[in-house]
C-alpha positions as CSV (number, residue, x, y, z in Angstrom):
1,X,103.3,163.3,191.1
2,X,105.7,166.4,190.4
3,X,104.2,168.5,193.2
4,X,104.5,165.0,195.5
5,X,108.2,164.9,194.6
6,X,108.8,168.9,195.1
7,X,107.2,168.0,198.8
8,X,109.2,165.0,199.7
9,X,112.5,166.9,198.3
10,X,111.6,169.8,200.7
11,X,111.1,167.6,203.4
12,X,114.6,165.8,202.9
13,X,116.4,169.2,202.8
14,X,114.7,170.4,206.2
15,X,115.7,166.7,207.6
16,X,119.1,167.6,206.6
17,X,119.2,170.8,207.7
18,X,118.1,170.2,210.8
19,X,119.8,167.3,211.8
20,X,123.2,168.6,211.0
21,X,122.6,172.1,213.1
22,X,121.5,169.8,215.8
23,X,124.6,167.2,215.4
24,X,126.7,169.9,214.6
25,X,125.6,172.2,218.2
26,X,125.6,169.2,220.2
27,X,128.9,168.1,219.2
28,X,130.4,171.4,219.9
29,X,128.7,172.0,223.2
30,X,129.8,168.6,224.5
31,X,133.5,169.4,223.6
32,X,133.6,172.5,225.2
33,X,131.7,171.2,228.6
34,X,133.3,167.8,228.9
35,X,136.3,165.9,228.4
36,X,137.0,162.1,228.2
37,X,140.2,160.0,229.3
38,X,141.1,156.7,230.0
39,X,142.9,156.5,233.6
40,X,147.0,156.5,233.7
41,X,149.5,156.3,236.1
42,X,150.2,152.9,236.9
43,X,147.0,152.3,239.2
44,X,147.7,155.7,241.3
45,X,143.8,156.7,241.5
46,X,142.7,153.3,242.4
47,X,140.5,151.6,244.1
48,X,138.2,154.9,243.2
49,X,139.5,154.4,239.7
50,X,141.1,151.7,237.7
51,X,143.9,151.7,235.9
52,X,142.8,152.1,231.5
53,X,139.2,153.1,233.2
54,X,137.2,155.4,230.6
55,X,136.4,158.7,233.0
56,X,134.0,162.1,231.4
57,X,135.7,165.2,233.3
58,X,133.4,168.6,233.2
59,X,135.3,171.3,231.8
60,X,136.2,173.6,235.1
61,X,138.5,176.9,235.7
62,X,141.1,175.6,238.3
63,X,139.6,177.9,241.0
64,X,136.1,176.1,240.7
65,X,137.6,172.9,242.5
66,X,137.1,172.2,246.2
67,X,139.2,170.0,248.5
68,X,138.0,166.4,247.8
69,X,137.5,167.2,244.0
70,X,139.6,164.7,241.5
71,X,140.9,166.5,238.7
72,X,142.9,166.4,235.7
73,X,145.4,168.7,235.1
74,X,148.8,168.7,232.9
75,X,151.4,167.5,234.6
76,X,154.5,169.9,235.7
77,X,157.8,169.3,233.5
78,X,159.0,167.5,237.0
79,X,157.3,164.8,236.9
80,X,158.6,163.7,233.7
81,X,155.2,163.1,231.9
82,X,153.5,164.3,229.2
83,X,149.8,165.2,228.9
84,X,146.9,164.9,231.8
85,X,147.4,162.6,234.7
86,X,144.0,162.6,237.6
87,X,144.5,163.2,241.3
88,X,142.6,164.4,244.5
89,X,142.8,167.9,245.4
90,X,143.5,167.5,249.6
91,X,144.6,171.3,249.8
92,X,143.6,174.5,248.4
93,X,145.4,178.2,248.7
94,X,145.8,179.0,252.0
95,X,145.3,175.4,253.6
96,X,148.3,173.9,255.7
97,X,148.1,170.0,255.2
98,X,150.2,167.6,256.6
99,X,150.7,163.8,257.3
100,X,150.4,162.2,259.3
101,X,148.5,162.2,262.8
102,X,147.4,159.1,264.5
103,X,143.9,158.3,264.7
104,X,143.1,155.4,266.8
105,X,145.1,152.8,264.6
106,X,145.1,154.6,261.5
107,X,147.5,157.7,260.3
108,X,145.4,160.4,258.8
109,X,146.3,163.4,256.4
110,X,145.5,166.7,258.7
111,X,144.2,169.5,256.7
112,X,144.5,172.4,259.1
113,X,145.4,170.7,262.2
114,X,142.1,168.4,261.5
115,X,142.5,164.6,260.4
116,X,140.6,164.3,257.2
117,X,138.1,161.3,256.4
118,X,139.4,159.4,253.3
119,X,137.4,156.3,252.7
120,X,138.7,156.2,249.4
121,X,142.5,155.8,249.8
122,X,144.1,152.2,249.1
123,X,143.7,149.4,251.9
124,X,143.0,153.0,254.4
125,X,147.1,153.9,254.2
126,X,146.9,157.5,254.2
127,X,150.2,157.6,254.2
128,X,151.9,155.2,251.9
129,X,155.1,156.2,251.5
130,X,155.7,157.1,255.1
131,X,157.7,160.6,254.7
132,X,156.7,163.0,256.9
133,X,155.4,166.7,255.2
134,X,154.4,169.7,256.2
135,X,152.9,172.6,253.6
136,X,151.2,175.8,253.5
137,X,149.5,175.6,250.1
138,X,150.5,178.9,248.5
139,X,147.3,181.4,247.2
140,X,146.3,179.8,243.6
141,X,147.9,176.1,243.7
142,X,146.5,173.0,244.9
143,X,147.9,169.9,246.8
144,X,147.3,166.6,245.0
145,X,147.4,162.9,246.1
146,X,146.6,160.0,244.5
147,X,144.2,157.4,246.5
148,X,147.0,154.9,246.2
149,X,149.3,156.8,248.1
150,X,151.7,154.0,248.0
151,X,152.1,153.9,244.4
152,X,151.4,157.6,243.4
153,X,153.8,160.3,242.0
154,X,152.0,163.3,243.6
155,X,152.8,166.6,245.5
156,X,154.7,164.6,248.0
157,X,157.8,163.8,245.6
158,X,157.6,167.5,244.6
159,X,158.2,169.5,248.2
160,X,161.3,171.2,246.7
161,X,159.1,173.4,243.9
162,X,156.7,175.5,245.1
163,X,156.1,172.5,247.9
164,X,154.5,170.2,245.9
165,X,151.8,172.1,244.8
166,X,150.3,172.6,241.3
167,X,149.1,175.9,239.6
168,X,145.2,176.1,239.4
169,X,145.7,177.3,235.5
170,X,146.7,173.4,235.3
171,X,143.8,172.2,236.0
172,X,141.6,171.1,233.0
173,X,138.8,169.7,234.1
174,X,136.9,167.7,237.6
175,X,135.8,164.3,237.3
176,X,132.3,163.8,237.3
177,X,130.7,160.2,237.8
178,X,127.3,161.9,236.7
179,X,127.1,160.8,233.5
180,X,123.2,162.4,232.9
181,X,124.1,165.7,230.9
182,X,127.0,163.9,228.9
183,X,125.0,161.3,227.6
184,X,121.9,163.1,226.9
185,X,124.2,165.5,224.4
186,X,125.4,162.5,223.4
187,X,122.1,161.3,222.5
188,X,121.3,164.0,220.7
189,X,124.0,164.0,218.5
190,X,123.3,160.6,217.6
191,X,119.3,161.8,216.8
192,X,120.8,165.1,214.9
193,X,123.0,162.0,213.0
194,X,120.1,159.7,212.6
195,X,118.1,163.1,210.7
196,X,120.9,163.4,208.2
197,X,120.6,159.9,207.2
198,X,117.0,159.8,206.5
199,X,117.2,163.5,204.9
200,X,119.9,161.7,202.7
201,X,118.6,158.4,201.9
202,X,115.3,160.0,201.0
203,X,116.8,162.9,198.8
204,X,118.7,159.9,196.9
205,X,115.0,158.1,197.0
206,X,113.4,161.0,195.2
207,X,116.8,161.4,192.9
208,X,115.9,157.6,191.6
209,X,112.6,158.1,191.4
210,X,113.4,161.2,188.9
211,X,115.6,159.5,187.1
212,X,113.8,156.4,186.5
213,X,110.8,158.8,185.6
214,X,113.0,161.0,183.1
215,X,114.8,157.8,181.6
216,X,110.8,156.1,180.7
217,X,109.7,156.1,177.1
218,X,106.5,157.0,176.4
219,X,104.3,155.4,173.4
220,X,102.3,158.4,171.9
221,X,98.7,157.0,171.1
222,X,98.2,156.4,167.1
223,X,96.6,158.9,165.3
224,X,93.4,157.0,164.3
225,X,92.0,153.8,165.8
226,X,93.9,150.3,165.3
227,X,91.4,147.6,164.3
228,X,92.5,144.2,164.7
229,X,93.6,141.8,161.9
């Protein structure tokens, strides 16, 4: 029974072990890869996202985004808010974008003299706010919308610094709608978890068990044989 109990004590301390190197490396690989928020800004990224909507953003360098991309990124001092607010990139360093250009009944954003396709934007008002702009994106910023573009504080309301545009050092992280590698960390946290507990619960099973075994009181047999009465 002692060796049994040296075995199953041996086997609770590798459960342990391993489940916490595995909780412990999952949970630090997931907050350096991704990053979680729930959607602000008054309903400025809808209908693509909603208003206190939980999104998972990958963790990307600001030059790693592409026009179309949806990011978050700290906000400027000028817009008066703290922390990260979400937008679509529509220009990168060196693109000239513009609104708006009239495209059979619609008016389109033109990204270097081309109208750009934006099946996401609001009831298809590209425009929104109906001010007229016209910016070269300068090397290393971004132009950002938001898909309501009537109800969005974006690069629009900003033309007078640096036109608009945001530093790429801003940018924190694109949003992803793939939520396969996020959730398989995930899950593995939760089985590195799930280890610890049955490491622990069986190391306090084998703890009882030595206790109760310690704590019993043994009868020694009588020295010479006990007849009956």
């Amino acid at each position: 029974m002692a060796r049994r109990g040296r075995g199953l004590g041996i086997a609770a301390l590798v459960l342990v072990l391993l489940g916490s190197a595995l909780a412990i490396g999952d949970f630090v690989r997931l907050r350096e890869a991704y990053g979680a928020s729930t959607v602000a800004g008054g309903g400025s990224m809808t209908p693509t996202y909603e208003q206190g909507e939980r999104v998972f953003w990958k963790r990307v360098d600001g030059d790693g985004v592409r026009r179309g991309d949806v990011v978050m990124f700290s906000a400027p001092e000028s817009y008066g808010v703290h922390g990260l607010l979400m937008k679509r990139v529509i220009g990168v360093g060196g693109d000239r974008v513009a609104c708006c250009a009239r495209v059979g009944s619609q008016e389109r954003v033109t990204v270097n003299g081309k109208p750009v396709e934006e099946p996401y934007v609001f009831g298809g008002d590209a425009d929104g706010v109906h001010t007229p702009y016209d910016v070269t994106v300068p090397r290393g910023r971004l132009f950002l919308l938001g898909d309501h573009r009537a109800n969005s504080q974006d690069s629009r309301f900003h033309l007078d610094e640096h036109d608009g545009t945001v530093s790429v050092d801003a940018v924190r992280g694109r949003v992803t709608d793939d939520r396969t590698a996020p959730a398989l960390l995930l899950g593995f946290l939760l089985v590195g978890c799930v280890l610890v507990l049955i490491g622990v619960g069986l190391g306090l099973g084998i703890g009882a068990w030595a206790v109760r075994r310690r704590g019993a009181v043994r009868v020694p047999p009588a020295p010479w044989p006990v007849r009956p009465v």
